[in-house]
C-alpha positions in Angstrom: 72.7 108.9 98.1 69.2 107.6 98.9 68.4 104.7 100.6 65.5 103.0 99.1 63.5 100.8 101.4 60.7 99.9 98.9 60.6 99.2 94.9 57.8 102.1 94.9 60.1 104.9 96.1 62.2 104.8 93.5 59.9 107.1 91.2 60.4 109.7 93.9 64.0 109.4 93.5 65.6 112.9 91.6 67.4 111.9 88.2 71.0 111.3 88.4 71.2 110.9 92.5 72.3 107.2 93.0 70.8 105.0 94.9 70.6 101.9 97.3 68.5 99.3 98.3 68.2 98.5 102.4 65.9 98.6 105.3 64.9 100.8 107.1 66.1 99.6 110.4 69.8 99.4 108.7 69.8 103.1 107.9 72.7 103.8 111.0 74.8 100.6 110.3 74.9 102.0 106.4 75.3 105.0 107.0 78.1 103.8 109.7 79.3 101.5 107.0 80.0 104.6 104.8 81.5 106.5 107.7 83.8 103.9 108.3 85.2 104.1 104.5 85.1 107.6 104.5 87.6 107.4 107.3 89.7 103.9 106.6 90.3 105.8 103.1 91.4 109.0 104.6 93.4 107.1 106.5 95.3 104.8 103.7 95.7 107.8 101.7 97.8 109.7 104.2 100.7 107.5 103.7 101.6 107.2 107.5 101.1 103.8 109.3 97.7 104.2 111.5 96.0 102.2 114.2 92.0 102.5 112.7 90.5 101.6 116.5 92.1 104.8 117.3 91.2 106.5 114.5 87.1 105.6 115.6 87.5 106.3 119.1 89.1 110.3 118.4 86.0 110.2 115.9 83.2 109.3 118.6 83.0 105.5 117.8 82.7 104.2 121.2 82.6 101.0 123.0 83.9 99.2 120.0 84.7 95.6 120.2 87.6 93.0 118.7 86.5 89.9 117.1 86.5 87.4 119.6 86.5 83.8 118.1 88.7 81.9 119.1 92.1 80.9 117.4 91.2 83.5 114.8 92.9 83.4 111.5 94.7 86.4 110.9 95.8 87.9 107.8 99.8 90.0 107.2 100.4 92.3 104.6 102.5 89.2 102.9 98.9 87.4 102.5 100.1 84.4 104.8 98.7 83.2 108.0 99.4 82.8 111.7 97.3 82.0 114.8 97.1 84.5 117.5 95.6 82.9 120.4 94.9 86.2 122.2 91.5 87.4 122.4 88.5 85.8 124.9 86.1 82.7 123.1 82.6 82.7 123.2 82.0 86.9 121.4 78.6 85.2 120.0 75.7 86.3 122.5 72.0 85.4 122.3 70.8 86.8 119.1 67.4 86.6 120.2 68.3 89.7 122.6 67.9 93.2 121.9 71.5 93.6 122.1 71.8 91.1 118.8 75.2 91.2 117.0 73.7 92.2 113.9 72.9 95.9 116.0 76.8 95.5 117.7 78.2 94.7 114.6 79.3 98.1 113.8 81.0 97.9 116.8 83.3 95.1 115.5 86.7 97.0 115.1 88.3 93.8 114.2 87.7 93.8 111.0 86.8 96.2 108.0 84.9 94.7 105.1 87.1 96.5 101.9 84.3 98.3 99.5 87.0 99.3 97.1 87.4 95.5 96.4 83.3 95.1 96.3 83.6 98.7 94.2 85.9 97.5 91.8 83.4 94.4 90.8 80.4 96.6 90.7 78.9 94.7 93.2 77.3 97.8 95.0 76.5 101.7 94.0 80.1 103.9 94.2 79.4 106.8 95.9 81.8 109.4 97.2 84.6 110.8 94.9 83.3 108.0 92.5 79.4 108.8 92.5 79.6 110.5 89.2 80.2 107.3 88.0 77.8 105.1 89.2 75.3 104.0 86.7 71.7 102.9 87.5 70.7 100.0 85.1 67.4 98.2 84.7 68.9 94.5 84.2 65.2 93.0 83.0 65.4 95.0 79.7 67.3 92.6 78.0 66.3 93.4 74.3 67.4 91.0 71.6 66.5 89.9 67.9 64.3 87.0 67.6 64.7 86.1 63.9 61.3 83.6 63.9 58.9 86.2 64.8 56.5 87.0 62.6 56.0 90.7 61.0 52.3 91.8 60.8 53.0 94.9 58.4 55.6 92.7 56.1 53.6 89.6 56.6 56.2 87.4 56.7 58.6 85.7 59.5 61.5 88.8 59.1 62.1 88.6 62.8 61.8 91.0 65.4 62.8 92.7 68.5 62.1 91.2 72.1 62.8 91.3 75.2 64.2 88.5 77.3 64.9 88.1 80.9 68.8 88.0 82.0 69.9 84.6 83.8 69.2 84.5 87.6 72.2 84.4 89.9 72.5 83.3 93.3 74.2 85.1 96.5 75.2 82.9 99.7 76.0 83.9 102.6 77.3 82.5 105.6 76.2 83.9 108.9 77.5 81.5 111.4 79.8 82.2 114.5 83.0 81.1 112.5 82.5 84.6 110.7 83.3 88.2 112.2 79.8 89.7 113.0 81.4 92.5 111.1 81.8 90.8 108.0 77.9 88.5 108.1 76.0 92.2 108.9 77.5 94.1 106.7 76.5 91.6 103.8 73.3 90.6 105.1 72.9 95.5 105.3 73.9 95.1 101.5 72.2 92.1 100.2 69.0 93.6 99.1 70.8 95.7 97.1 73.1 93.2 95.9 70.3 90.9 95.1 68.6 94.0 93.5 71.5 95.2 91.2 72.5 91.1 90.3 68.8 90.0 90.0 69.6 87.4 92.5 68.2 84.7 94.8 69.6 85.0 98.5 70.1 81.8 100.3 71.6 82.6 104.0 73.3 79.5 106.3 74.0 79.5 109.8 72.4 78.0 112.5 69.1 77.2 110.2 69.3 77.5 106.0 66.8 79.5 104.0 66.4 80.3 100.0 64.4 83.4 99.1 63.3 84.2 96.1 64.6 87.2 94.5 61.0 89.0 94.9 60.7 87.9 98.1 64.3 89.8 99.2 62.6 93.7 99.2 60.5 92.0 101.9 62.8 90.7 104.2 64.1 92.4 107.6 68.1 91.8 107.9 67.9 92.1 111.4 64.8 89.4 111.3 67.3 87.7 109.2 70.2 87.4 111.2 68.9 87.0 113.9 67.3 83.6 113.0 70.2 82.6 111.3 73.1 84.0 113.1 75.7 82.3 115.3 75.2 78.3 114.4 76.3 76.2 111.9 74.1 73.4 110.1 74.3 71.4 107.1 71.1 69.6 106.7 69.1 72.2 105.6 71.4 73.8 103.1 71.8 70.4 101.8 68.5 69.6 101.4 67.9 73.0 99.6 70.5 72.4 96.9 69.6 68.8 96.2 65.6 68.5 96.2 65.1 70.9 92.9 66.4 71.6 89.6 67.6 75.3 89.2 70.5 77.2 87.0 71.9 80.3 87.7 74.2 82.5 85.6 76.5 83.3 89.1 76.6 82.1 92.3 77.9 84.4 94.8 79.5 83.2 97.5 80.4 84.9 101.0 82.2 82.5 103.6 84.9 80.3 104.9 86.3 77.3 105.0 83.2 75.6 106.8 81.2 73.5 104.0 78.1 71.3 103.6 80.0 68.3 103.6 81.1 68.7 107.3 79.2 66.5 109.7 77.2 70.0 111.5 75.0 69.2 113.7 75.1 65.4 114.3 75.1 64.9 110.3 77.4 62.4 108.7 80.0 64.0 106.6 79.8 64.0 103.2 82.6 63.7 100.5 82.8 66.6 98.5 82.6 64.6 95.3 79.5 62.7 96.3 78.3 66.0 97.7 78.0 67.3 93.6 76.9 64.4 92.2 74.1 65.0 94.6 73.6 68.4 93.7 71.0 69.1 91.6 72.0 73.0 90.9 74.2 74.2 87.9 75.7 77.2 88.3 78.2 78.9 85.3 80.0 80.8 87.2 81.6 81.2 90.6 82.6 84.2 92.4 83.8 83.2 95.9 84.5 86.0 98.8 86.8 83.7 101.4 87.1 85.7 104.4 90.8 84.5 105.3 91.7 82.8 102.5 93.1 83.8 99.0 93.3 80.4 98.4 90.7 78.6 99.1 86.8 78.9 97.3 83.8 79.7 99.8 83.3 76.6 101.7 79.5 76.6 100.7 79.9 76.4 97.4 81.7 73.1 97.5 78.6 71.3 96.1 79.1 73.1 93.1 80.2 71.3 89.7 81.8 74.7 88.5 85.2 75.3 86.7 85.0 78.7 86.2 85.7 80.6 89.0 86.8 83.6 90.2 88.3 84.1 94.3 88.4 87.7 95.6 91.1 88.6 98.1 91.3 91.2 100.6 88.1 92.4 101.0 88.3 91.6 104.2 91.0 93.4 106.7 91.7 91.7 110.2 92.7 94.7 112.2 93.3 93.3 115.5 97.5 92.3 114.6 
């Protein structure tokens, strides 16, 4: 698999070998991404209960970390939830350091973002035992029959072929200390090729909001990213994104918890949800929400969101530490 850091190396890339978008200072938490798989998989497929920490430290993995946040929810194989009051508060550091989470987040042995799940949607290149299936496609080449255009040769309006550009869709992603550092990296390592592959605007929330553009995303630097967004939580910004502009998107994507908009961050006044769409200026068709503890519950930041259709992934996210 290569890893593609800008739009103009992909000519260079040999037919048939799949590839990924990402930066170039994300190549070792990918490529540790993939090792962890490689070996969480191994592992499942055994058949034989396993402790994964252990697994990484026999494998080299050292100095890894548990999630730390305190009064963690924690997720059984039955799907329902306790509190576990074990492990020390206050795991978020100065991101501004050099040791940032997003370069510890690897670390994290707490919890293991599940790519069969993200597999299984398409959301990301298979590779592996599955990269003979992964299929490259070039989502702007949209071609469709336009039956008013008008035919030179048969001088008449007998319609035509044309090409259309595909619905934009929108991917959010919540970044702020309420989420493993685990789970916010590996998202923000992915999203360019997420955003890529969906032809998608990226809008990150945590301690500060941004939109980009989805040709502004090949220019970004996760690690820049993260680590002006990181560790916080606001609601000021992201509400003022969502509610000073008209814009439609096919999907919204939606990585998070239960924390929402509506919740009184930083000094704000809560807001109802209801009020909180009827402010809302954004439609969105669909809704695919990623709730990092709940199979219940949609993505907290997409509670602004006059949607019915909607689709809730489960258990792409494994808590590790029970």
């Amino acid at each position: 698999m290569y890893l593609i850091t800008d739009q103009s190396e992909i000519s260079d890339v040999p037919v048939g070998i799949p590839f990924m978008f990402g930066d170039e200072s994300s190549e070792k938490f990918i490529v540790r991404l993939m090792e962890y798989e490689i070996l969480y998989q191994a592992a499942l497929m055994s058949g034989y209960p396993f402790d994964f920490k252990q697994i990484l430290s026999d494998n080299g993995y050292k100095n890894l970390e548990s999630f730390g946040y305190d009064k963690t929810v924690y997720m059984d194989i039955n799907d329902k939830f306790e509190y576990k009051g074990k492990f020390e508060a206050g795991c978020v550091t100065d991101v501004r350091s050099p040791d940032s989470l997003f370069k510890r987040h690897m670390k994290d042995a707490a919890v293991y973002v599940d790519i069969t799940k993200l597999k299984e949607l398409h959301i990301m290149p298979i590779w592996l035992d599955k990269i003979e299936d992964a299929i490259s496609t070039n989502i702007h080449n949209f071609a469709v029959f336009n039956p008013h255009l008008y035919n030179k040769k048969l001088d008449g309006m007998y319609g035509g072929i044309e090409l259309v550009a595909p619905g934009k869709n929108l991917i959010i992603i919540d970044v702020s200390s309420s989420i493993p550092k685990g789970v916010a990296a590996t998202c923000l390592a992915l999203s360019k090729n997420l955003c890529n592959s969906f032809y998608a605007d990226l809008l990150i929330t945590g301690n500060s909001s941004s939109l980009y553009n989805h040709d502004e995303v090949s220019t970004l630097d996760m690690t820049t990213v993260y680590d002006t967004h990181g560790g916080g939580q606001e609601c000021a910004q992201f509400r003022k994104i969502i509610t000073e502009s008209d814009r439609e998107y096919a999907t919204a994507i939606v990585f998070g918890d239960n924390h929402s908009p509506s919740q009184s961050w930083g000094r704000e006044p809560a807001i109802d949800r209801a009020i909180g769409k009827k402010l809302c200026t954004w439609k969105i068709n669909k809704l695919v929400s990623f709730h990092t503890t709940s199979a219940y519950h949609t993505a907290g930041y997409a509670d602004w969101f006059d949607c019915t259709d909607i689709d809730k992934v489960c258990d792409w996210v494994k808590y590790l530490d029970v």
